[in-house]
Backbone bond lengths (Angstrom), bond angles and torsions (degrees), N, CA, C in turn:
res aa  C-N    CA-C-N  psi(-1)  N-CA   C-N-CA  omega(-1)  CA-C   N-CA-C  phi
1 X - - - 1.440 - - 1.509 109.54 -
2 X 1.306 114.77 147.81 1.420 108.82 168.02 1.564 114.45 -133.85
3 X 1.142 138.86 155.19 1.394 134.23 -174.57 1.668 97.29 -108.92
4 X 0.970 111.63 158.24 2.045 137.42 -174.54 1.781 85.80 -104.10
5 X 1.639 91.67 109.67 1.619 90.98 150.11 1.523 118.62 -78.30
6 X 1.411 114.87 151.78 1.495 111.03 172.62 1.229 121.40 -48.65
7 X 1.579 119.13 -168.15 1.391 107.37 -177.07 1.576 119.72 -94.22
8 X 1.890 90.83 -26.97 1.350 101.95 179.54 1.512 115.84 -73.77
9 X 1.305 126.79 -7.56 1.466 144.23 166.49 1.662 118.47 -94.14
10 X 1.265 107.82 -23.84 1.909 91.55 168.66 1.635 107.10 -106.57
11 X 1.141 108.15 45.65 1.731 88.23 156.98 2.200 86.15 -153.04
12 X 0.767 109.31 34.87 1.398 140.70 167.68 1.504 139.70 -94.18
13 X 1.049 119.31 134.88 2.130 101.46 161.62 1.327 126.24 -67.84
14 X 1.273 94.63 -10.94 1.904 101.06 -176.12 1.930 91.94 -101.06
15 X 1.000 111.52 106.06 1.604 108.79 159.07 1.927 95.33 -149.94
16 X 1.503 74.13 129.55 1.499 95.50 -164.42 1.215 105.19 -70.86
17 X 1.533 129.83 169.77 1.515 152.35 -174.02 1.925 94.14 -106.78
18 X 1.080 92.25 157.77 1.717 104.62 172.57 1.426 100.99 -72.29
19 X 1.224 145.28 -2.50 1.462 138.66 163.37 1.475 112.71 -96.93
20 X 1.365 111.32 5.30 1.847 113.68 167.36 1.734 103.34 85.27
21 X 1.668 126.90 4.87 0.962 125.75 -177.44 1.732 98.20 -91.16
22 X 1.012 120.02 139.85 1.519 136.52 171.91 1.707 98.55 -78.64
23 X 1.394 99.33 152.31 1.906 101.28 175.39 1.057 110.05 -83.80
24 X 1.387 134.53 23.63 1.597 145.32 153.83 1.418 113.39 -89.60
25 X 1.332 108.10 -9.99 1.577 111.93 -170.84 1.822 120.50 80.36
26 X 1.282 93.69 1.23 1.614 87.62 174.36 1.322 106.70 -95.86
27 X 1.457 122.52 158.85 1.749 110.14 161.05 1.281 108.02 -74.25
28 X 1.352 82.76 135.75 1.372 107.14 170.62 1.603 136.10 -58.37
29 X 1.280 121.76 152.58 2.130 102.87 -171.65 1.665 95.40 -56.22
30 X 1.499 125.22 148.71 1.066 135.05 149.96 1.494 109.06 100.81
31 X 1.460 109.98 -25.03 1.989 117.37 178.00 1.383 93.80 -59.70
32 X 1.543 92.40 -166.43 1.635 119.88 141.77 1.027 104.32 -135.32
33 X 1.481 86.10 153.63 1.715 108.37 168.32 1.435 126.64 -80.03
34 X 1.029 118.67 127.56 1.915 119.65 167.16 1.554 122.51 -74.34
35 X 1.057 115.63 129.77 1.579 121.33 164.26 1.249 111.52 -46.61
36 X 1.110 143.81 150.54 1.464 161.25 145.98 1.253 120.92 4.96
37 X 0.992 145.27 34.61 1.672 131.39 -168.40 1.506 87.88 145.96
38 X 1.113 151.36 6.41 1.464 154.33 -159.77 1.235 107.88 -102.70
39 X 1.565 149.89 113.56 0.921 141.75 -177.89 1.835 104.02 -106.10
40 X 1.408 124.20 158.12 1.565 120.16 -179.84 1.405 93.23 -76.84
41 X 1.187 86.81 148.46 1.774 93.82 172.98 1.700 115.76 -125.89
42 X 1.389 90.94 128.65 1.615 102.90 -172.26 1.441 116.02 -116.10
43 X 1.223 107.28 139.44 1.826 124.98 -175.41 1.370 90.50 -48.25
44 X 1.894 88.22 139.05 1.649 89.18 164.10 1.313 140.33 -69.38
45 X 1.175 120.39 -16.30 1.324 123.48 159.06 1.552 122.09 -70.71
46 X 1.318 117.90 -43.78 1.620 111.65 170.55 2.087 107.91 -61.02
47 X 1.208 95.59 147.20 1.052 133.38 160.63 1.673 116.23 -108.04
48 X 1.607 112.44 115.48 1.853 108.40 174.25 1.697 96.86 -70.69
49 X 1.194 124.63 165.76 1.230 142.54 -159.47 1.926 83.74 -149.04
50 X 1.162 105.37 126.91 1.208 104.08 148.53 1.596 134.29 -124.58
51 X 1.407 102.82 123.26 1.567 98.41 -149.24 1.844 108.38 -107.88
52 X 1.698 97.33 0.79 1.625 100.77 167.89 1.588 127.84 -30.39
53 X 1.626 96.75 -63.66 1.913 114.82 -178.45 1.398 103.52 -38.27
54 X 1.982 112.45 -57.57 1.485 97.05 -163.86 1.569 125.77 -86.55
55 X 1.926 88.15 -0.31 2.159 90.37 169.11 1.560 100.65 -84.07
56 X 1.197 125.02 -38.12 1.701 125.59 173.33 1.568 100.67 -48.83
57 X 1.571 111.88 -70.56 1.670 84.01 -175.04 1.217 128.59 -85.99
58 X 1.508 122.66 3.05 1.634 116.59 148.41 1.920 124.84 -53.15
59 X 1.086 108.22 -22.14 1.267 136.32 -162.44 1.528 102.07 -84.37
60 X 1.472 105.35 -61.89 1.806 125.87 177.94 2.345 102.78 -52.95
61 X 1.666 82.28 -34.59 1.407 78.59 -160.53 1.450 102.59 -88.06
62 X 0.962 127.99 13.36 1.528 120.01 167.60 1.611 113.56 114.17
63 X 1.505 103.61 -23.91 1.834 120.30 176.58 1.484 111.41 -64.28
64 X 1.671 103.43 109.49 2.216 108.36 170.61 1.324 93.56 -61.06
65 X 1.409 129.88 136.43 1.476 147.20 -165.42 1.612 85.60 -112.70
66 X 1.423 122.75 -44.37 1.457 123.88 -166.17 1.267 105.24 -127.56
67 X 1.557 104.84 144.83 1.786 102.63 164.64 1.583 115.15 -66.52
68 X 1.180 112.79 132.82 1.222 124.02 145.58 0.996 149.50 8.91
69 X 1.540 104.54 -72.09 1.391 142.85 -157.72 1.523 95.43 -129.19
70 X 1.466 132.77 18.89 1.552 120.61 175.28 1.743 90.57 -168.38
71 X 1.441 92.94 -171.45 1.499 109.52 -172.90 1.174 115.78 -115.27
72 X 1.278 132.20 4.88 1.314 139.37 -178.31 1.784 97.26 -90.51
73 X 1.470 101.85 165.66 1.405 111.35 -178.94 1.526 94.53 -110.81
74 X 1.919 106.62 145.13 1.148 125.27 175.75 1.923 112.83 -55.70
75 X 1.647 84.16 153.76 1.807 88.85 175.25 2.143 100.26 -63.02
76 X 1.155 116.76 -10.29 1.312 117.53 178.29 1.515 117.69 -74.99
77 X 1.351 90.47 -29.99 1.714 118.36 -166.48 1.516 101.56 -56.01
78 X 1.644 83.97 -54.33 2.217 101.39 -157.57 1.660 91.63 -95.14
79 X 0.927 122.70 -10.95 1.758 125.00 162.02 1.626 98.67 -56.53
80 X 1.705 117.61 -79.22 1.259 127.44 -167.37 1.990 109.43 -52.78
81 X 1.205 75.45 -35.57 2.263 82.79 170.91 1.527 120.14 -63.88
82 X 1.403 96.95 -48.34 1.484 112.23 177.16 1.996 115.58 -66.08
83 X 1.279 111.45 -55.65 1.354 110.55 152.11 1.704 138.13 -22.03
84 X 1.585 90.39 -53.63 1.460 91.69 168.75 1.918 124.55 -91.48
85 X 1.359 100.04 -16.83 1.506 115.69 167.62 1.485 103.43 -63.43
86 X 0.919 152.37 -34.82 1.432 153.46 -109.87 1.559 95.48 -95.64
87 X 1.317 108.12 -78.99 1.562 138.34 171.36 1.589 112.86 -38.15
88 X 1.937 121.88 -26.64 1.114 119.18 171.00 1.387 120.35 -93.42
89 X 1.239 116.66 -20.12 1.242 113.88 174.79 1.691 131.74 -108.92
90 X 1.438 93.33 22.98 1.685 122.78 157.30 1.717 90.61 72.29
91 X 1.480 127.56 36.46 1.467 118.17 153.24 1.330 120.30 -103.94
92 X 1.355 131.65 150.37 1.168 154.73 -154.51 1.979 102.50 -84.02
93 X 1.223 100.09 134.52 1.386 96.76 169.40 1.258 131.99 -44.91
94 X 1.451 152.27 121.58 0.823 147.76 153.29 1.538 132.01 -94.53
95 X 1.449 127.29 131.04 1.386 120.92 -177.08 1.388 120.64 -99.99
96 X 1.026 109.14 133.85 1.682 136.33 -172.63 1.460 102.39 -94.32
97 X 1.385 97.17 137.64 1.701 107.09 156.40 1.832 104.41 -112.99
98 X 1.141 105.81 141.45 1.518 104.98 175.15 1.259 126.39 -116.27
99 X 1.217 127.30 147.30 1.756 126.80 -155.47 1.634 86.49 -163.98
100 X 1.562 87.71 138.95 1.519 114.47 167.64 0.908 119.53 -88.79
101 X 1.296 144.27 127.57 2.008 138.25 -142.16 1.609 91.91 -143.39
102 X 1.625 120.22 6.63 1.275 97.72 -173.37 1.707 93.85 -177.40
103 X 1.246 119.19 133.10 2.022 109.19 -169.95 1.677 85.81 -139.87
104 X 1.379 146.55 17.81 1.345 138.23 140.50 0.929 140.03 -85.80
105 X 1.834 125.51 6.71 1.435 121.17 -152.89 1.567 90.41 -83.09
106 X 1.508 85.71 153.60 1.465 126.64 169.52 1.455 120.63 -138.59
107 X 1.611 108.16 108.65 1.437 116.90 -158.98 1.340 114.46 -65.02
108 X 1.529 109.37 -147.23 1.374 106.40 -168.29 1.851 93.70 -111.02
109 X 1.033 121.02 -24.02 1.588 107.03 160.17 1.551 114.50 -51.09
110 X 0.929 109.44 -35.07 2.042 112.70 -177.23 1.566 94.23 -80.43
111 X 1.136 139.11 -56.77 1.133 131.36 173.25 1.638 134.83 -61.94
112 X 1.185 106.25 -13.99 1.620 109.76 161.70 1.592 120.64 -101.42
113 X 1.395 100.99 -12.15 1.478 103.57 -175.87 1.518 118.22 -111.32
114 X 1.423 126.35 -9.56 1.588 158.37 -130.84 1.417 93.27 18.90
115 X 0.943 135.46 21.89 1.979 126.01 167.55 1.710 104.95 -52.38
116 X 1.122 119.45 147.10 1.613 111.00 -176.00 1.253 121.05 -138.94
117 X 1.610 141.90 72.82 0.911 157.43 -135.14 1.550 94.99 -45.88
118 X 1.470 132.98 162.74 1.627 139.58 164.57 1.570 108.09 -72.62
119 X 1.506 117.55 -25.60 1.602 124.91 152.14 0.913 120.81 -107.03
120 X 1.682 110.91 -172.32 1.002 138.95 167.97 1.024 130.80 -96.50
121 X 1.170 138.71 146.72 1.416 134.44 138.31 1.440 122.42 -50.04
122 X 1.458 122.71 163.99 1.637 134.73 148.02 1.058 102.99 -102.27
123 X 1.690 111.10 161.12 1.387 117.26 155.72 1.329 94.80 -118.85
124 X 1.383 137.78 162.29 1.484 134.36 -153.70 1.669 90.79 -156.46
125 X 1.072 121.49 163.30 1.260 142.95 -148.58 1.865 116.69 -144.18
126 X 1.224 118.70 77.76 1.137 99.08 -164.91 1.939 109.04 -98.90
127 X 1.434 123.98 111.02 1.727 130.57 -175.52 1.472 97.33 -96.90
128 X 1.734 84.52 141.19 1.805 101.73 170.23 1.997 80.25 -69.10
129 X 1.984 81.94 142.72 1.480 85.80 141.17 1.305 159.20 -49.84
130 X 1.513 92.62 -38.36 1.814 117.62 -170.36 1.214 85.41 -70.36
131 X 1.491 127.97 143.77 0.849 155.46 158.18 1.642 123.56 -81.48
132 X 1.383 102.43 -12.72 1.701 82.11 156.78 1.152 100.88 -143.87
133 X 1.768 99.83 65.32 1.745 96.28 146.93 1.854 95.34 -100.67
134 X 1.179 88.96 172.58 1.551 112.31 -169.78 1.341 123.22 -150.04
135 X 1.577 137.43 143.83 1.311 136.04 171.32 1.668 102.44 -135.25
136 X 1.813 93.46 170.58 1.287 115.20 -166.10 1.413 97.87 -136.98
137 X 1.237 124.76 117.60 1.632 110.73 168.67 1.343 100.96 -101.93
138 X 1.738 113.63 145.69 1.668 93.83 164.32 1.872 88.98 -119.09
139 X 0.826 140.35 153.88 1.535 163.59 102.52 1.838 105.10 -16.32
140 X 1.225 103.14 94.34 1.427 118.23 164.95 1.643 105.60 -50.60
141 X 1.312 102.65 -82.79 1.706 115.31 165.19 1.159 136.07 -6.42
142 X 1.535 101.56 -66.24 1.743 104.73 175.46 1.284 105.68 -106.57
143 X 1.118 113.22 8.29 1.586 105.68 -178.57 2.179 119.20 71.72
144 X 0.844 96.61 23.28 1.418 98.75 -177.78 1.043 106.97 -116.40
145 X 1.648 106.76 -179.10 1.957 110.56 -175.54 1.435 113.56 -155.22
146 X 0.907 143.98 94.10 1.060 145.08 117.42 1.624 154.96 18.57
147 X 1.519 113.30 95.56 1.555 114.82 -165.06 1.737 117.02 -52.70
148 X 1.594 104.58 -28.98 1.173 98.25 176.34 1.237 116.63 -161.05
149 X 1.756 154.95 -177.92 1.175 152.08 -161.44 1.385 123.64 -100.05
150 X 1.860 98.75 16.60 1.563 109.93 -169.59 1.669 86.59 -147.35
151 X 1.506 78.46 160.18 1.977 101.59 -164.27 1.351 105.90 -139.59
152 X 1.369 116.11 66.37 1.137 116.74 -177.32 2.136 136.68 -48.03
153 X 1.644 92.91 -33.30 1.268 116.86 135.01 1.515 128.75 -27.97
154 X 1.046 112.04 -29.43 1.756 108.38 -174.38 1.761 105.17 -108.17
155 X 1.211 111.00 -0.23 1.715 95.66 149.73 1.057 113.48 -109.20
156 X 1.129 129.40 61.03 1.765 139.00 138.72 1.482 109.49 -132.14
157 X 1.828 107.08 27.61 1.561 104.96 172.55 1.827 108.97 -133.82
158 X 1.392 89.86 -163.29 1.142 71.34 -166.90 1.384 130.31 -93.40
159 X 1.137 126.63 16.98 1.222 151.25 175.45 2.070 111.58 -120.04
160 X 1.177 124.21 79.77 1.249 105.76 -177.25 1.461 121.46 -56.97
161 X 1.177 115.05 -49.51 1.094 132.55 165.84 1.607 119.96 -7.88
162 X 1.553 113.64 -54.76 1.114 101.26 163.17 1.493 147.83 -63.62
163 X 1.282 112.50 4.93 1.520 131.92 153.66 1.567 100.52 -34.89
164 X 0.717 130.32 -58.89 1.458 130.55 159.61 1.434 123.95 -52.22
165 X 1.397 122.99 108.14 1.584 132.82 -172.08 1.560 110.04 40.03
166 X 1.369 126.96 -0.08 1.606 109.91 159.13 1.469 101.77 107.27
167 X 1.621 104.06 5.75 1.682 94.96 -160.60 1.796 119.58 116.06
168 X 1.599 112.10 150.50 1.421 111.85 -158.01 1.232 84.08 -76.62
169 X 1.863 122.84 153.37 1.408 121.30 168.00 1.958 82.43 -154.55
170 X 1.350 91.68 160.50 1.604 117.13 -158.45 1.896 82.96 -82.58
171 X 1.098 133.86 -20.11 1.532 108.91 -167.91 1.986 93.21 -177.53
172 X 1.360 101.94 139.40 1.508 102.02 -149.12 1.983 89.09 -165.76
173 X 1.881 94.32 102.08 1.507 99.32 174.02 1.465 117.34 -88.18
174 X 1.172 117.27 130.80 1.625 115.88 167.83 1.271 126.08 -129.26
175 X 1.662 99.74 116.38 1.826 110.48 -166.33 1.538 84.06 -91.00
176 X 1.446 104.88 153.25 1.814 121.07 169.18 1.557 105.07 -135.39
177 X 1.271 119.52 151.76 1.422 131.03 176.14 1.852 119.18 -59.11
178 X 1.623 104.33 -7.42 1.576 115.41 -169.24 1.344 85.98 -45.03
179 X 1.406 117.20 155.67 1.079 116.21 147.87 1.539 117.13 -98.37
180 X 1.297 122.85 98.70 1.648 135.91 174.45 1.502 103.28 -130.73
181 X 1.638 110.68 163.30 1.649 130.18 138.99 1.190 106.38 -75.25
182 X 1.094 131.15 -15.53 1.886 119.68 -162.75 1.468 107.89 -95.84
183 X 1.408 77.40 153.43 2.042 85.39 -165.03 1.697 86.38 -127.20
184 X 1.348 110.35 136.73 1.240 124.07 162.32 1.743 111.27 -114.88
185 X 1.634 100.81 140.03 1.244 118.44 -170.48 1.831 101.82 -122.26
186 X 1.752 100.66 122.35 1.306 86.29 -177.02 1.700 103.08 -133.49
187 X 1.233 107.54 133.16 1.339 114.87 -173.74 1.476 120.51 -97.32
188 X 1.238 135.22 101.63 1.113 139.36 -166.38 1.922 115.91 -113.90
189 X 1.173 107.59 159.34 1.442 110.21 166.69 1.798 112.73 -127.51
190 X 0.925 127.68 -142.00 1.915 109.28 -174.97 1.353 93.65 -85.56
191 X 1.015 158.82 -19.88 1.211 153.99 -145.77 1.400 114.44 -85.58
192 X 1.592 109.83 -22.41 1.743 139.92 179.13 1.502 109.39 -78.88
């Protein structure tokens, strides 16, 4: 597993560890702290992932990890996360082509505050190559399903953002053509 430091914490000295400790050694805003001799303790099946190094040197190298104008992390962000996850959780490389699907966004800080950045954001698009991989989303919620995990439809609304899964929903299945038994479960809050 790995946790998403905030935004105001990965381009920082304080970017926290999945045990809420900052790389200064203090806890970090939002962890907890351990007593003295206390180590975090993690399920035996999880593995922590630490995915700081490769948002620091996405960051060094010129790559926005986060929008701007919002609090969510870029499709570059969870690209550079996913990269270094890859190798720990025994999946096979996969290659991406990347495409910009959108060069106006304006997050949800510009939209709750009307503040209006002098840019823009992108929203970026990252496709397996292979051409016949494939997904299915279904929508727990409304009961519907979905050809794929993008909504191209929703940047000509008013929320672009939802180009991504269609919108926040409490629980959201996605079958893919991989051929595996393994099921990955990923728990997110808006920040994902």
């Amino acid at each position: 597993y790995y946790v998403v430091p905030a935004a105001g914490e990965a381009g920082g000295k304080r970017i926290s560890d999945s045990s809420g400790q900052a790389t200064d050694g203090s806890p970090a805003s939002g962890g907890s702290s351990s007593s003295a001799g206390d180590q975090p303790r993690t399920p035996a099946l999880a593995q922590p992932i630490d995915v700081r190094p490769a948002l620091q040197q996405a960051l060094e190298e010129g790559t926005q990890v986060y929008y701007r104008s919002d609090h969510h992390w870029t499709a570059d962000g969870a690209n550079a996360a996913f990269a270094a996850a890859e190798n720990v959780m025994g999946l096979s490389h996969t290659d991406f082509s990347r495409a910009v699907v959108f060069n106006r966004f304006s997050g949800s800080l510009s939209a709750k505050t009307g503040w209006q950045l002098p840019v823009y954001d992108s929203i970026v698009l990252y496709s397996p190559e292979d051409p016949a991989f494939c997904c299915f989303i279904r929508n727990e919620e409304q009961g519907s399903t979905a050809p794929s995990c993008f909504h191209p439809e929703a940047l000509e609304g008013a929320d672009p953002y939802e180009f991504y899964f269609g919108g926040n929903y409490p629980l959201l299945t996605i079958e893919t053509s991989a051929d595996t038994e393994r099921t990955l479960l990923v728990f997110k809050d808006s920040y994902a």
